[in-house]
N, CA, C and O atoms as a MOPAC input file, in Angstrom:
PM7 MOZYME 1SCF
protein

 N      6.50600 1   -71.47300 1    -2.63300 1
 C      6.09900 1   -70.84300 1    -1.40700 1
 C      7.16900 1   -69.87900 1    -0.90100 1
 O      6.84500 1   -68.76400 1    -0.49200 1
 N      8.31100 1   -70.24600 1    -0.91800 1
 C      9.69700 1   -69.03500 1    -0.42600 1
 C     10.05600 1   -68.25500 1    -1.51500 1
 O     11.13200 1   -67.66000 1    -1.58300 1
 N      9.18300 1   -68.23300 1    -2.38500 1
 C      9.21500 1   -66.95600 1    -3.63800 1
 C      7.83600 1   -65.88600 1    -2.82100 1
 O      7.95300 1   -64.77300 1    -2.30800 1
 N      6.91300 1   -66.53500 1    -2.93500 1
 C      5.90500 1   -65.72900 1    -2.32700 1
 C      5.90500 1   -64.97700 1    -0.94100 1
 O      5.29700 1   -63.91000 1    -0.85400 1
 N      6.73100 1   -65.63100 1     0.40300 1
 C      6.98000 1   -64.85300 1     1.21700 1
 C      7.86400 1   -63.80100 1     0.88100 1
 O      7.49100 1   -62.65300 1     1.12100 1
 N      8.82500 1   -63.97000 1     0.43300 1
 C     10.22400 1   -63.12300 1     0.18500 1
 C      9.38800 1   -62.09900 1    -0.71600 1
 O      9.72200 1   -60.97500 1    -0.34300 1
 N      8.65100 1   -62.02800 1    -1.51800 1
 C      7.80600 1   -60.97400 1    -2.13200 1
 C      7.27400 1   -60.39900 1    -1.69700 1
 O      7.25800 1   -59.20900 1    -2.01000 1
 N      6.36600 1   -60.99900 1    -0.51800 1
 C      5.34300 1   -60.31700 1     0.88400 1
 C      6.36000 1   -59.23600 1     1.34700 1
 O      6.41800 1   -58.00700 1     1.35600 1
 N      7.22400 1   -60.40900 1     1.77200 1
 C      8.51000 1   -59.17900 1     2.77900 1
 C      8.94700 1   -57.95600 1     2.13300 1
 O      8.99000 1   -56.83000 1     2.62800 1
 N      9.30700 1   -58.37000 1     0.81300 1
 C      9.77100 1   -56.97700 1     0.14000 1
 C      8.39600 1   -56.09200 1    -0.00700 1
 O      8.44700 1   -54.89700 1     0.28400 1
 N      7.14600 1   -56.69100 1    -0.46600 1
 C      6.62000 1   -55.30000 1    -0.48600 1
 C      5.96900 1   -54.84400 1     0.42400 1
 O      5.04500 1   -54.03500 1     0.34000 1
 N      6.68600 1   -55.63800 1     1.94100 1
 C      6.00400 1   -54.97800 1     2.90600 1
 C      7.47300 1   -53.77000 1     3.51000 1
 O      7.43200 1   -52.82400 1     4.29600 1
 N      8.53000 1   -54.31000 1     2.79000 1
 C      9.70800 1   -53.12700 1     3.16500 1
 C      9.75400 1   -52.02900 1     2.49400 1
 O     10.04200 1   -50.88300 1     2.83800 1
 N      9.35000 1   -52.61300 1     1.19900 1
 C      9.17000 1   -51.21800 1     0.31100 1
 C      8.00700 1   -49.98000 1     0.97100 1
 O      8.18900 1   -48.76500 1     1.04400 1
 N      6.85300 1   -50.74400 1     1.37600 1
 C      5.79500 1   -49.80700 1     2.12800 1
 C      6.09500 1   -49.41400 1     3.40600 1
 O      5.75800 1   -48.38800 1     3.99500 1
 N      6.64300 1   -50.17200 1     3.70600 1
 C      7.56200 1   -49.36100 1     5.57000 1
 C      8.26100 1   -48.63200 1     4.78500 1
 O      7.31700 1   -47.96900 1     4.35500 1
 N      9.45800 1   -48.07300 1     4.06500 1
 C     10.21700 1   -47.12200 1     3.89700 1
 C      9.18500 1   -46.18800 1     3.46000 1
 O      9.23100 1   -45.13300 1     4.09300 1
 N      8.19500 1   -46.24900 1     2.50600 1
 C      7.71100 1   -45.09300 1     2.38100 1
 C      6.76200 1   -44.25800 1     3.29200 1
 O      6.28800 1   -43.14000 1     3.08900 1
 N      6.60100 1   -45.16100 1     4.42700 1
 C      5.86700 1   -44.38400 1     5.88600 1
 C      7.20300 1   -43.35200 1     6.33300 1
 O      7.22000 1   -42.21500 1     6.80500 1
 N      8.18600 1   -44.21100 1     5.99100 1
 C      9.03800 1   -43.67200 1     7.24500 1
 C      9.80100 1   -42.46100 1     6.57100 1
 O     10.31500 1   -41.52400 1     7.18100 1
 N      9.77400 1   -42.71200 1     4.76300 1
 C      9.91300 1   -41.21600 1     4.40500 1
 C      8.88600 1   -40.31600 1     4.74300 1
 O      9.28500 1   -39.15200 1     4.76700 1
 N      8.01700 1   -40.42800 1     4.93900 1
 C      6.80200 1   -39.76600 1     5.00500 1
 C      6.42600 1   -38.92500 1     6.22200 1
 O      5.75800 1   -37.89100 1     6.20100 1
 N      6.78900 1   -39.33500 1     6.94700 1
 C      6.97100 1   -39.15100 1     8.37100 1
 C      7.83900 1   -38.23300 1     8.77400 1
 O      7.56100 1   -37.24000 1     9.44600 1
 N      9.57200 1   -38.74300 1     8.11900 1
 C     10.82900 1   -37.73500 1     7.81200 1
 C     10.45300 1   -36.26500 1     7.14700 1
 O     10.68400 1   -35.24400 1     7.79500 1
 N     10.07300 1   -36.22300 1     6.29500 1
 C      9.96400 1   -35.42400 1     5.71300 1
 C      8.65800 1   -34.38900 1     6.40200 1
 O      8.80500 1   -33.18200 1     6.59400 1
 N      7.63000 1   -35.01300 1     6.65000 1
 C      6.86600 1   -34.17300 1     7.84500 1
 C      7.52700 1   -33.16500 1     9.10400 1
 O      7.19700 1   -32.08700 1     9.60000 1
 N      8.65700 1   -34.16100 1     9.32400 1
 C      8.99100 1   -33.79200 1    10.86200 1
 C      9.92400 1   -32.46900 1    10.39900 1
 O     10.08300 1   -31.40100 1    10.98900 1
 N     10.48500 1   -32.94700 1     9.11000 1
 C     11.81800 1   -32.01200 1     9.03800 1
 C     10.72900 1   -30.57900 1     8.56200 1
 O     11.01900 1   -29.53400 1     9.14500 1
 N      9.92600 1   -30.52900 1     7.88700 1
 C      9.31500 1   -29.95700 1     7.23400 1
 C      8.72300 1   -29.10800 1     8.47600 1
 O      9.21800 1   -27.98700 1     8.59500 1
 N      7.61600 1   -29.52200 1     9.53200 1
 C      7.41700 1   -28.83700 1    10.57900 1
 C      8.82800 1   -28.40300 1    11.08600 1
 O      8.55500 1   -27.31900 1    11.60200 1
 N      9.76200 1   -28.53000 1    11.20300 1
 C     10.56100 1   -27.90200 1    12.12500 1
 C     11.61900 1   -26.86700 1    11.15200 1
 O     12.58600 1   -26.41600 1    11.76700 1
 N     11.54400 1   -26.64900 1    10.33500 1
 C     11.84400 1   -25.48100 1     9.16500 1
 C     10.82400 1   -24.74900 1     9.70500 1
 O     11.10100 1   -24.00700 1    10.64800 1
 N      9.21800 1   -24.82800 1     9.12400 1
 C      8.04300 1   -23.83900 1     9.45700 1
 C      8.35800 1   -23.26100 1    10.83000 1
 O      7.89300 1   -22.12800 1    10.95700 1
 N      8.98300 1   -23.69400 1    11.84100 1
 C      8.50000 1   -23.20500 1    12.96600 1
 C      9.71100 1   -22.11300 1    13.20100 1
 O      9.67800 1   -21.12300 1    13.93200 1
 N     10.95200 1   -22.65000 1    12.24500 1
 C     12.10000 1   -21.95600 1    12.99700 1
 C     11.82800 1   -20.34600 1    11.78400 1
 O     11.95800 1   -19.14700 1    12.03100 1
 N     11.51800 1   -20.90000 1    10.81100 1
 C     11.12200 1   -19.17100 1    10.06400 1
 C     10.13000 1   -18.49300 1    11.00400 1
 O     10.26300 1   -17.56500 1    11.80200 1
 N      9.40800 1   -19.02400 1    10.76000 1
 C      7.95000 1   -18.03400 1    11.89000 1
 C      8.79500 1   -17.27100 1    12.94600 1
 O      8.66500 1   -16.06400 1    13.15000 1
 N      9.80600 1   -18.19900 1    13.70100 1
 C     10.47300 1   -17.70000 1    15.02000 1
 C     11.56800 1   -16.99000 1    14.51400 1
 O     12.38900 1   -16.67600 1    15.37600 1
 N     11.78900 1   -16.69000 1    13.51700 1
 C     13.04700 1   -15.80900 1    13.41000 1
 C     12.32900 1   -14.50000 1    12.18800 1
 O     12.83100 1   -13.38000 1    12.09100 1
 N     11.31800 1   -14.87800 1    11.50400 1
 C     10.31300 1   -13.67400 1    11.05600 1
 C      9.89700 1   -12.52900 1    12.49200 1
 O      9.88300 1   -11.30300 1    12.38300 1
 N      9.57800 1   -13.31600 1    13.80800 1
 C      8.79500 1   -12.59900 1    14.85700 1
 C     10.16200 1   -12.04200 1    15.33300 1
 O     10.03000 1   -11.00500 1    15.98300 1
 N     11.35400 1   -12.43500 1    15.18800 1
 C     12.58200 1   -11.41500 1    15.87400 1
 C     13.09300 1   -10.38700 1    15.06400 1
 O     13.73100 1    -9.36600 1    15.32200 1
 N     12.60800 1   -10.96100 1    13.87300 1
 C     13.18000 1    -9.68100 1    12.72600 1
 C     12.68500 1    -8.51800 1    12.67700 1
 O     13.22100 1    -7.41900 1    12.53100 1
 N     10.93700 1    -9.02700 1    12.89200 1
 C      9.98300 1    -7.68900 1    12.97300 1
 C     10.10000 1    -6.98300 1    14.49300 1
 O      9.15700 1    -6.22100 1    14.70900 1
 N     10.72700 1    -7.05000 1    15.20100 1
 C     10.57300 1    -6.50000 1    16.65800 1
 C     11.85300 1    -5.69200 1    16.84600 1
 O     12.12100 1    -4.98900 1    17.82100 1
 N     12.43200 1    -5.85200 1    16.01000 1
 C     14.06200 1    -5.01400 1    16.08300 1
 C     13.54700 1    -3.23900 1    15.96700 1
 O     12.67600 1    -2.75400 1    15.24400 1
 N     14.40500 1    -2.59400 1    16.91400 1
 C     14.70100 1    -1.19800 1    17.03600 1
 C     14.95300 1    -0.63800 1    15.43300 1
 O     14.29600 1     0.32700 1    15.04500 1
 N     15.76200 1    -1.18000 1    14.69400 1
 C     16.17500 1    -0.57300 1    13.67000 1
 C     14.85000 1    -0.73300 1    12.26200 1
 O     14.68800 1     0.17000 1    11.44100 1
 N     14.17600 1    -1.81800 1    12.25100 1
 C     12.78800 1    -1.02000 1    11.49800 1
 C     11.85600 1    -0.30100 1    11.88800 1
 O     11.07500 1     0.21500 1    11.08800 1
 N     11.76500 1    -0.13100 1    13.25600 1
 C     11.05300 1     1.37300 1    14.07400 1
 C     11.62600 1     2.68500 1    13.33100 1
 O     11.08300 1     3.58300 1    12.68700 1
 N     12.89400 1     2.41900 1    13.68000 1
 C     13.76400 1     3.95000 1    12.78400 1
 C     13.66200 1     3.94100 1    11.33600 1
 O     13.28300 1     4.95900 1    10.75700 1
 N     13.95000 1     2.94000 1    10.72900 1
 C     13.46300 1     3.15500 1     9.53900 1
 C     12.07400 1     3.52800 1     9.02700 1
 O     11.94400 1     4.12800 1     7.96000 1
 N     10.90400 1     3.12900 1     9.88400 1
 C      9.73800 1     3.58800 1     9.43800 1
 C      9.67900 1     4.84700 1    10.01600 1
 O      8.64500 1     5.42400 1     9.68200 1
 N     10.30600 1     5.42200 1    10.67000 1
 C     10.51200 1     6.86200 1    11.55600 1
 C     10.99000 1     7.44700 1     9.73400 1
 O     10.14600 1     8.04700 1     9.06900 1
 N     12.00300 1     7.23700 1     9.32000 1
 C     12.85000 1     7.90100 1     8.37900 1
 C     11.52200 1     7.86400 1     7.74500 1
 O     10.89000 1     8.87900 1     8.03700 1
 N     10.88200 1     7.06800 1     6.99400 1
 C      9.81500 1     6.74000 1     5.52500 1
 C      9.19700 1     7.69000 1     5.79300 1
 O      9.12600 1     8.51300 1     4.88100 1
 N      8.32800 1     8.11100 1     7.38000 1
 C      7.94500 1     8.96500 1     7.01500 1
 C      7.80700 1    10.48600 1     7.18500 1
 O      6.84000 1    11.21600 1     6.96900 1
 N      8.95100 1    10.73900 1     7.59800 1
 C     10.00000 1    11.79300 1     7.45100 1
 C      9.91300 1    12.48900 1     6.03900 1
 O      9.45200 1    13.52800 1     5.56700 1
 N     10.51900 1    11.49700 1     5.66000 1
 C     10.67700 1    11.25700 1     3.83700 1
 C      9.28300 1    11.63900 1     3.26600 1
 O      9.09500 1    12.56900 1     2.48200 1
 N      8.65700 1    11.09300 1     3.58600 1
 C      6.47600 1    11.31600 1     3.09000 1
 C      6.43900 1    12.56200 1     3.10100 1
 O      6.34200 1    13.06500 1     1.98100 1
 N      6.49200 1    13.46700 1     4.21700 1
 C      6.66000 1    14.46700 1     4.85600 1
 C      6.64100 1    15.79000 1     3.87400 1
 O      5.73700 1    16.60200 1     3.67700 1
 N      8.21300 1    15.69300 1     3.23200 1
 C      8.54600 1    16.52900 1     2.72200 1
 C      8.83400 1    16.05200 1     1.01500 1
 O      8.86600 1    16.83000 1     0.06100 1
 N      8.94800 1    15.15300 1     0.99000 1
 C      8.62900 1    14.48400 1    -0.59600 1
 C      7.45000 1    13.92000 1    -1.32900 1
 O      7.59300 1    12.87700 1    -1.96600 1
 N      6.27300 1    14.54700 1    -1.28400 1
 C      5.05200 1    14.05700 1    -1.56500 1
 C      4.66000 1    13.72100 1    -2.60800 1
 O      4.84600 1    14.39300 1    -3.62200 1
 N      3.89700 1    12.36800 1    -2.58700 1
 C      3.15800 1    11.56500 1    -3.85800 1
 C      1.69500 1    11.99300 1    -3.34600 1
 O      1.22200 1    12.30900 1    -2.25500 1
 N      1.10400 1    11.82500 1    -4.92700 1
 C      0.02600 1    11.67400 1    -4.85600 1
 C     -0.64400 1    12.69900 1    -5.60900 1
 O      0.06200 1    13.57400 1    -6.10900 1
 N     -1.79200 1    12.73400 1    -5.76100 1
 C     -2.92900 1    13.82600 1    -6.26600 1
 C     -3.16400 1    14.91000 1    -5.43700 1
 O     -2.78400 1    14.98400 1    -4.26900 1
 N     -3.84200 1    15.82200 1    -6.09200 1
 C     -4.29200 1    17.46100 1    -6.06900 1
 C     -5.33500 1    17.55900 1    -7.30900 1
 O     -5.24800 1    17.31100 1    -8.51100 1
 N     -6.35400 1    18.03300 1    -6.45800 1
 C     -7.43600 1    18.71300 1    -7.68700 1
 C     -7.17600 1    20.13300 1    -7.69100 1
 O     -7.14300 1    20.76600 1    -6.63500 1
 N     -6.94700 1    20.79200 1    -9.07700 1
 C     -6.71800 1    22.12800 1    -9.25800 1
 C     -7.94100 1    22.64700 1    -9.74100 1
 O     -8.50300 1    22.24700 1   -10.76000 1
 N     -8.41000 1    23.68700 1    -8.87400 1
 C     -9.68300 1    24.55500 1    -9.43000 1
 C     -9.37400 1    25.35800 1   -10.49300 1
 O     -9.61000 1    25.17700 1   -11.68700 1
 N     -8.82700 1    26.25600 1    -9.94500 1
 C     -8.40200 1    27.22300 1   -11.03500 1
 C     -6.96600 1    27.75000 1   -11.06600 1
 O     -6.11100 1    27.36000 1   -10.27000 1
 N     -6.72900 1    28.71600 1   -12.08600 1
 C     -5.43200 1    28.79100 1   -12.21800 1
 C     -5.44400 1    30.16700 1   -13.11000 1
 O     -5.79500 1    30.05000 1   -14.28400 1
 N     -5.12500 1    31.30700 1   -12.68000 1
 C     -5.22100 1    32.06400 1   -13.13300 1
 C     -5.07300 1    33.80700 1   -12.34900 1
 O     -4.13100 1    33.87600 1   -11.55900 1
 N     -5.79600 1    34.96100 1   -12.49500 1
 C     -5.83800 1    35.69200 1   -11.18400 1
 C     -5.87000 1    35.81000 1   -10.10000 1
 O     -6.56200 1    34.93800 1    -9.57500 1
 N     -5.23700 1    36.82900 1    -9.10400 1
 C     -5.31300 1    36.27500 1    -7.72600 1
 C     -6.79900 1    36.73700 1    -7.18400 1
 O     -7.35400 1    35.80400 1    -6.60300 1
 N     -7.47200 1    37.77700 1    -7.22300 1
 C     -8.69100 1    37.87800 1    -6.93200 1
 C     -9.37600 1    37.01300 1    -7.54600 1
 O     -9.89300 1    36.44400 1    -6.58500 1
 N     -9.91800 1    36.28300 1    -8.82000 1
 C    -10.59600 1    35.55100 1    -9.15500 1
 C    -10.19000 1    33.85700 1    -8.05300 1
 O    -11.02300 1    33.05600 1    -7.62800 1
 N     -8.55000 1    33.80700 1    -7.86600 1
 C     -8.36200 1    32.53900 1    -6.90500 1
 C     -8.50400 1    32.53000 1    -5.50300 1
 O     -8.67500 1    31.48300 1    -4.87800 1
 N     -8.43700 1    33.76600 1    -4.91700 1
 C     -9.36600 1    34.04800 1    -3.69700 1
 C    -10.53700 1    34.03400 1    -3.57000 1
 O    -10.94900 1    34.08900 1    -2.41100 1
 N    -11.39200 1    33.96900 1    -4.52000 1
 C    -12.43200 1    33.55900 1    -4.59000 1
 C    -13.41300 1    32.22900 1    -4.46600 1
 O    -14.30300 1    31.82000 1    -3.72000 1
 N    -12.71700 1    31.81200 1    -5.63500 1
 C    -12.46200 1    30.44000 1    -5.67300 1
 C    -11.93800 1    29.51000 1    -4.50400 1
 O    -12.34400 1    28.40100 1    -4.15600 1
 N    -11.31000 1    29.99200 1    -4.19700 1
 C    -10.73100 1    28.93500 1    -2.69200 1
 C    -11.98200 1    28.96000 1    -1.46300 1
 O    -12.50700 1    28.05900 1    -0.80900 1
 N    -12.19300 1    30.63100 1    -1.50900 1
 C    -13.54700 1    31.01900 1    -0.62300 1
 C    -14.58500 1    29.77400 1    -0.85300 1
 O    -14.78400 1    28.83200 1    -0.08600 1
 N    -15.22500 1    30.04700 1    -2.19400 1
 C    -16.21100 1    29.21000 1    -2.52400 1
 C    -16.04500 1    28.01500 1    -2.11600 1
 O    -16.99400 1    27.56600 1    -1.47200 1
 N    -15.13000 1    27.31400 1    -2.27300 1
 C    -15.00800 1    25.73500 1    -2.28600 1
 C    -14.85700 1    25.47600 1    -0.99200 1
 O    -15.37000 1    24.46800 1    -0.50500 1
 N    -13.83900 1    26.69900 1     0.04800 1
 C    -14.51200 1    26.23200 1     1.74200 1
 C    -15.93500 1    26.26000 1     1.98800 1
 O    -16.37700 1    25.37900 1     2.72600 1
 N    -16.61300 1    26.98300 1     1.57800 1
 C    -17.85600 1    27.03300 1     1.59800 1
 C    -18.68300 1    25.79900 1     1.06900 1
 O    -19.84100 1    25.54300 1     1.39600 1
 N    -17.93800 1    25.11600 1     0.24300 1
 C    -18.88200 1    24.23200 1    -0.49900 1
 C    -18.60000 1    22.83900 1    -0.01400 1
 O    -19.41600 1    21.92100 1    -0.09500 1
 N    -17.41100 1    22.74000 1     0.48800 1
 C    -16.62100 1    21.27000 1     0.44200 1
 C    -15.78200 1    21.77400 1     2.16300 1
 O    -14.56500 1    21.95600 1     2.15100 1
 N    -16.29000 1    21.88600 1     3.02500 1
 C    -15.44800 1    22.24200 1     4.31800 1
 C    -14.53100 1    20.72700 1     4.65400 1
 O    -13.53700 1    20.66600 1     5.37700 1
 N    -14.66900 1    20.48100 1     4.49600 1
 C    -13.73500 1    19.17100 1     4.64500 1
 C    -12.48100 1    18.79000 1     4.53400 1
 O    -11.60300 1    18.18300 1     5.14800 1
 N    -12.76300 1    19.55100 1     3.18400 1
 C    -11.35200 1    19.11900 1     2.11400 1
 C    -10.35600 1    20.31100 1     2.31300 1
 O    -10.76600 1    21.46900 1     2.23100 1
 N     -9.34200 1    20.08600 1     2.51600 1
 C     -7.94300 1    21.23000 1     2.69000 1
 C     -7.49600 1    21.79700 1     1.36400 1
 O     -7.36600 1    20.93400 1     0.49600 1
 N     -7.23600 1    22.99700 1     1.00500 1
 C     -7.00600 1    23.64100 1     0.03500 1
 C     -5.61100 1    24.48500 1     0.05000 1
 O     -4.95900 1    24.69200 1     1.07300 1
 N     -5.24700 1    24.95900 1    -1.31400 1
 C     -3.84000 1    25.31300 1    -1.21300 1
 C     -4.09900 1    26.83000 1    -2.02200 1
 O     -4.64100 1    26.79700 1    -3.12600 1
 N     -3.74200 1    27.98200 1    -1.49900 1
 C     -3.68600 1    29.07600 1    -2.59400 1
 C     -2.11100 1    29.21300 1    -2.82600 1
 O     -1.30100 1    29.66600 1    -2.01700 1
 N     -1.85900 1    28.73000 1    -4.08700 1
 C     -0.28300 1    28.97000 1    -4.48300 1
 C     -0.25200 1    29.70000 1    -5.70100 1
 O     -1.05800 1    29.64400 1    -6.62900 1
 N      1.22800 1    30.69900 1    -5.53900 1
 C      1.57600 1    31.40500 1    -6.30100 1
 C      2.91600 1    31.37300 1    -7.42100 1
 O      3.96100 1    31.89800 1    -7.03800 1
 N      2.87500 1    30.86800 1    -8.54200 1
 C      3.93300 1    30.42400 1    -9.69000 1
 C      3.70500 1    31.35000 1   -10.74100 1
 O      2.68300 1    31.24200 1   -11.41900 1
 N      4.70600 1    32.43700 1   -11.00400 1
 C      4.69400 1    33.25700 1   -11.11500 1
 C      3.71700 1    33.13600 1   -12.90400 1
 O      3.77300 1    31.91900 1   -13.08300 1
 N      3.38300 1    33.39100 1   -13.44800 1
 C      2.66600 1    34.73100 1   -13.50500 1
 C      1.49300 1    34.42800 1   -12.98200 1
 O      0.79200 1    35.43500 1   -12.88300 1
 N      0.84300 1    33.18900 1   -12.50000 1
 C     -0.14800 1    32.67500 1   -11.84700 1
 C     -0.61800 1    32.31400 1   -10.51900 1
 O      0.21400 1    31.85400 1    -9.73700 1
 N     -1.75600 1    32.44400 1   -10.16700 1
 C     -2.19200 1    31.71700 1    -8.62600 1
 C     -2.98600 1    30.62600 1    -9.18300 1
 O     -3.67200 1    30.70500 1   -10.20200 1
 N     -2.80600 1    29.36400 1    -8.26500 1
 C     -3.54000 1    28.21400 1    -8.38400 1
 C     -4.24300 1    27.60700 1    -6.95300 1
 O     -3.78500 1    27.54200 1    -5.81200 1
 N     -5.47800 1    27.21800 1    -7.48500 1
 C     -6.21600 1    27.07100 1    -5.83600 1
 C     -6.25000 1    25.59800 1    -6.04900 1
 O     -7.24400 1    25.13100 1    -6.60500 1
 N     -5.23900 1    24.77200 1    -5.65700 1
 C     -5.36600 1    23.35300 1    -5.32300 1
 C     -5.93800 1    23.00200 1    -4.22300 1
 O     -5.46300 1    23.60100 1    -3.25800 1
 N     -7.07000 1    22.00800 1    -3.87800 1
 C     -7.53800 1    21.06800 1    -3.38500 1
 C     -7.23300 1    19.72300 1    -2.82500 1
 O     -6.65300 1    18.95900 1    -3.59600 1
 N     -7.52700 1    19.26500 1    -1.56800 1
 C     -7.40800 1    17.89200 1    -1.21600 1
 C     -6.02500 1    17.05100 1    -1.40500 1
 O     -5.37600 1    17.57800 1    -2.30900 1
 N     -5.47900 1    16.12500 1    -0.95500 1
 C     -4.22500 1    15.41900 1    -0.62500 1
 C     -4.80200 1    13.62300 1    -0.70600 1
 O     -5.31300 1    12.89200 1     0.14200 1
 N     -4.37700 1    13.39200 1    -2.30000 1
 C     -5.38600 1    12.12500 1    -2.38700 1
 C     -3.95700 1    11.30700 1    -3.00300 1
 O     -3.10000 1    11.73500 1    -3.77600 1
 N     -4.08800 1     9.88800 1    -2.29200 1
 C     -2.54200 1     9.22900 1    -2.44900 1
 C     -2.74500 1     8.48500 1    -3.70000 1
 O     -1.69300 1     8.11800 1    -4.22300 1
 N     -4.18900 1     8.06300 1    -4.51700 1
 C     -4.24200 1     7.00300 1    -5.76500 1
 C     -4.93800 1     8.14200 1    -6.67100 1
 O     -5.77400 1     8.98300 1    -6.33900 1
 N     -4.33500 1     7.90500 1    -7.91000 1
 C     -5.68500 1     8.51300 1    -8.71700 1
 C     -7.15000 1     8.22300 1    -9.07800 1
 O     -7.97900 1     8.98600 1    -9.57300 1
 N     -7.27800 1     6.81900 1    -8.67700 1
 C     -8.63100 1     6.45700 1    -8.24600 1
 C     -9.52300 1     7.47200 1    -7.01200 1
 O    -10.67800 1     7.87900 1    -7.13900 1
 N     -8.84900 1     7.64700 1    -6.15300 1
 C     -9.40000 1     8.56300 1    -5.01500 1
 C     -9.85100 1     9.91100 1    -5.60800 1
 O    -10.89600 1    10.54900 1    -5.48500 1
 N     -8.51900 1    10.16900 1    -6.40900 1
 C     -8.61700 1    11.60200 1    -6.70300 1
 C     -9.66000 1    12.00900 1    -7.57900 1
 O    -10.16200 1    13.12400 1    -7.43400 1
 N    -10.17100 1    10.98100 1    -8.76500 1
 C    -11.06700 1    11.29000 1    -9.54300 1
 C    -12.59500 1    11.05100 1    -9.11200 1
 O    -13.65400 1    11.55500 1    -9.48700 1
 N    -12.29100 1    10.14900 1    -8.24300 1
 C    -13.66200 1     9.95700 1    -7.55800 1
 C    -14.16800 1    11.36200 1    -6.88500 1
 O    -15.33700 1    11.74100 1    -6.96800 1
 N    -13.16900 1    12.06000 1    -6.23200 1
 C    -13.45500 1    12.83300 1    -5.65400 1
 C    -13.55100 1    14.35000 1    -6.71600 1
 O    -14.09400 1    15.44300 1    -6.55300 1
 N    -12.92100 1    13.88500 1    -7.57000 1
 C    -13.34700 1    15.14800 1    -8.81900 1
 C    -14.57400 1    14.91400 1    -9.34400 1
 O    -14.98800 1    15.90700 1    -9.94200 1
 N    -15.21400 1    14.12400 1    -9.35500 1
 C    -16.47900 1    13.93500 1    -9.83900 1
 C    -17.78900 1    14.71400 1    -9.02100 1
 O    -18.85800 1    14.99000 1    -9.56500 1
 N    -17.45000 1    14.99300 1    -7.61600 1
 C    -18.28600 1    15.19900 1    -6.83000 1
 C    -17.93200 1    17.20900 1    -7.13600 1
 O    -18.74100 1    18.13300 1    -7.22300 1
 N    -16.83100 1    17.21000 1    -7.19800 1
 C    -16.14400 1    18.46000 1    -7.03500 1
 C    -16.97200 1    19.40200 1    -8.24000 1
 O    -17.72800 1    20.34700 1    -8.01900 1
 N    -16.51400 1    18.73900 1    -9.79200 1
 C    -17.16400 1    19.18600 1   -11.00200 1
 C    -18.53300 1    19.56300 1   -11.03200 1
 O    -18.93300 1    20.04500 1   -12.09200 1
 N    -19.43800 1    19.42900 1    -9.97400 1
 C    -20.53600 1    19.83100 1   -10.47400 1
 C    -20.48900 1    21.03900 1    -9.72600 1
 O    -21.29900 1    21.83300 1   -10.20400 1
 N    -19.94100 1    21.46100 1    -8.85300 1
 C    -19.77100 1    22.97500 1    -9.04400 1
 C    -18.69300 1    24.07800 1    -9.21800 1
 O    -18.70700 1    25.30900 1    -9.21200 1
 N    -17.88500 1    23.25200 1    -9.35500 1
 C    -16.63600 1    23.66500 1   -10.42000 1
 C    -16.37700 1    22.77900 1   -11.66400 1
 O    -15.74300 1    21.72400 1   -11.67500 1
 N    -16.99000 1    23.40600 1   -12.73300 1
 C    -16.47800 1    22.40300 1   -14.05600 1
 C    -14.99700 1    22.60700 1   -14.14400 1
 O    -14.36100 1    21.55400 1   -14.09400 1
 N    -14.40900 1    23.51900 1   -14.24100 1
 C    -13.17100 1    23.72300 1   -14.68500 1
 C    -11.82500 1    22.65300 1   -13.91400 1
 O    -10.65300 1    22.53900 1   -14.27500 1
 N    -12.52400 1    22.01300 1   -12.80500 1
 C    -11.28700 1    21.37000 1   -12.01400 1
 C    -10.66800 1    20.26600 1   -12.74800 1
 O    -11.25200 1    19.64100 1   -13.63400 1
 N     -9.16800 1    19.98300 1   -12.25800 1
 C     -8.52400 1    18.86000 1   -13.23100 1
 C     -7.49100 1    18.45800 1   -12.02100 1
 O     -6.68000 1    19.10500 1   -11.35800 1
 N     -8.02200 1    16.67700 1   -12.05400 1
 C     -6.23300 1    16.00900 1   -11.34300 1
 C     -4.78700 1    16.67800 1   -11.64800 1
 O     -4.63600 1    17.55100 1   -12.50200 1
 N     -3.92300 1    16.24800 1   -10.98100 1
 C     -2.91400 1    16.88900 1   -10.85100 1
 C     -2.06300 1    16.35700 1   -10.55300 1
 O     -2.86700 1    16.33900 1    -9.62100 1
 N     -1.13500 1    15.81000 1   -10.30800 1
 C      0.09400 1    15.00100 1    -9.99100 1
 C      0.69000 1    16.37000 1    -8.97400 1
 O      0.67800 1    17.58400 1    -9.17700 1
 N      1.28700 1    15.38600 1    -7.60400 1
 C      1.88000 1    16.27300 1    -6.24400 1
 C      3.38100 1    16.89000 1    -6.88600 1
 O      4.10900 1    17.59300 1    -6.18500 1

């Protein structure tokens, strides 16, 4: 009989310690979660990543990624033309008449994925076949 209690007892100590790890480890565990969250919400509110996202896009600005659909590329009366047409056809979309020397090129639209850009060449091609993506 004092084998069998003393067994009760232990495996009723063994199962109390593991509540009471259980419990520990909860408490400590909530109170980590809460102190990141609270020091994530002071990190993001600081003056100095305002300015830095001021700089990024500063930086955007004048260093540009992204796509351009090029119509044509070639004469300047034939690319005055061309630019004409496509306000006419596509008023929406912003266009570029640029000049590299021995050529003018009438670039199109300001598209940040090449997914965008081809989507939007697809619509473009049926009345300009000749257009092609472009890297900015």
């Amino acid at each position: 009989m004092y084998y069998f209690t003393s067994r009760y007892f232990c495996r009723k100590n063994i199962s109390h310690m593991r509540n009471i790890k259980t419990i520990l480890f909860l408490v400590v565990f909530t109170f980590i979660g809460a102190f990141q969250m609270n020091a994530q919400e002071a990190y993001n509110n600081t003056e100095a990543i305002k300015k830095l996202i001021e700089k990024k896009k500063e930086y955007n600005k004048t260093n540009k990624k992204g796509y351009l659909i090029q119509l044509y590329n070639g004469l300047e009366r034939t690319a005055k033309s061309t630019r004409y047409r496509f306000k006419i056809e596509f008023p929406g979309i912003p266009t570029e008449l640029e000049y590299k020397a021995p050529e003018w090129k009438v670039q199109v639209g300001n598209y940040k994925t090449r997914l965008e850009a081809d989507r939007a060449l697809n619509k473009i091609r049926e009345k300009f076949s000749g257009a092609i993506v472009i890297p900015m």
